[in-house]
C-alpha positions as CSV (number, residue, x, y, z in Angstrom):
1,X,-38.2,-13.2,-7.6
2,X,-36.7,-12.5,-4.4
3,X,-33.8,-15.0,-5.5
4,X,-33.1,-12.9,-8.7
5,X,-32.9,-10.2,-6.7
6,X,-30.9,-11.4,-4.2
7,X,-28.0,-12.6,-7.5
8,X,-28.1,-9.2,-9.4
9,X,-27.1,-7.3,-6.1
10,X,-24.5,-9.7,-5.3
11,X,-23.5,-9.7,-8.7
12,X,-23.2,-5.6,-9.0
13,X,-21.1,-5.5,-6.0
14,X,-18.6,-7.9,-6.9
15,X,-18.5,-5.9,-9.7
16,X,-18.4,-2.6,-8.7
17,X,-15.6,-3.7,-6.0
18,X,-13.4,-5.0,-9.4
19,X,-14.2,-1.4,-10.8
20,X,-10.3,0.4,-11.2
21,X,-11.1,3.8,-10.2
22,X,-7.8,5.5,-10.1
23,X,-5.8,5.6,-12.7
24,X,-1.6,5.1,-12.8
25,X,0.4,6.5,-14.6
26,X,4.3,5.9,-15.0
27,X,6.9,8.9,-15.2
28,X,10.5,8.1,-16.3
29,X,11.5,11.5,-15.4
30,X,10.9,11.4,-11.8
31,X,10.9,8.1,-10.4
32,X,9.7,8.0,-6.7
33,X,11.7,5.9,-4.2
34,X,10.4,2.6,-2.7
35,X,9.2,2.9,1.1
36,X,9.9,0.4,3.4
37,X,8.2,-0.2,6.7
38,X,9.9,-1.5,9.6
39,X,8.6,-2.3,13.1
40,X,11.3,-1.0,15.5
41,X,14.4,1.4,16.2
42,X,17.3,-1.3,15.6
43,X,16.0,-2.3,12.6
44,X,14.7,0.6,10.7
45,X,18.1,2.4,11.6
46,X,20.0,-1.1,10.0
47,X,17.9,-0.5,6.9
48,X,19.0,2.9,6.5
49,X,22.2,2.0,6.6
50,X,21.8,-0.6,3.8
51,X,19.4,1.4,1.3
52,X,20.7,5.2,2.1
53,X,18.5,7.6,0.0
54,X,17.8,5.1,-2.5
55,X,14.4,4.1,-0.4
56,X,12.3,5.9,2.1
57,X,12.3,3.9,5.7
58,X,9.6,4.2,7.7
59,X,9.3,2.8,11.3
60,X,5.4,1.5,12.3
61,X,6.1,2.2,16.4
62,X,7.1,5.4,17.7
63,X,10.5,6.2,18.6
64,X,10.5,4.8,22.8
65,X,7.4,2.6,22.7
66,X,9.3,-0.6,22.4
């Protein structure tokens, strides 16, 4: 008994965690830019040279902390 029990709770929380609970929609009208993360000050400033506003660049460590 204790084994069955054991299976359907492992069971309903694998299944729960596969549950989708948000849903996603796509909008052609506004599409939102891509963000990229970058780790430091040289390279977050290179990749804002190479993607301009076509992306949103955002840096992990604050500015002066390298």
């Amino acid at each position: 008994m204790k084994k069955h029990f054991t299976l359907l709770a492992i069971s309903s929380l694998i299944l729960t965690g596969c549950a989708n609970s948000q849903t996603q929609t796509v909008t052609e009208t506004t599409p939102e830019k891509p963000v990229i993360v970058t780790s430091f000050f040289p390279i977050t400033h290179l990749v804002e040279k190479i993607v301009g506003d076509q992306a949103t660049v955002v840096q992990i460590l604050p500015i002066g902390a390298e």
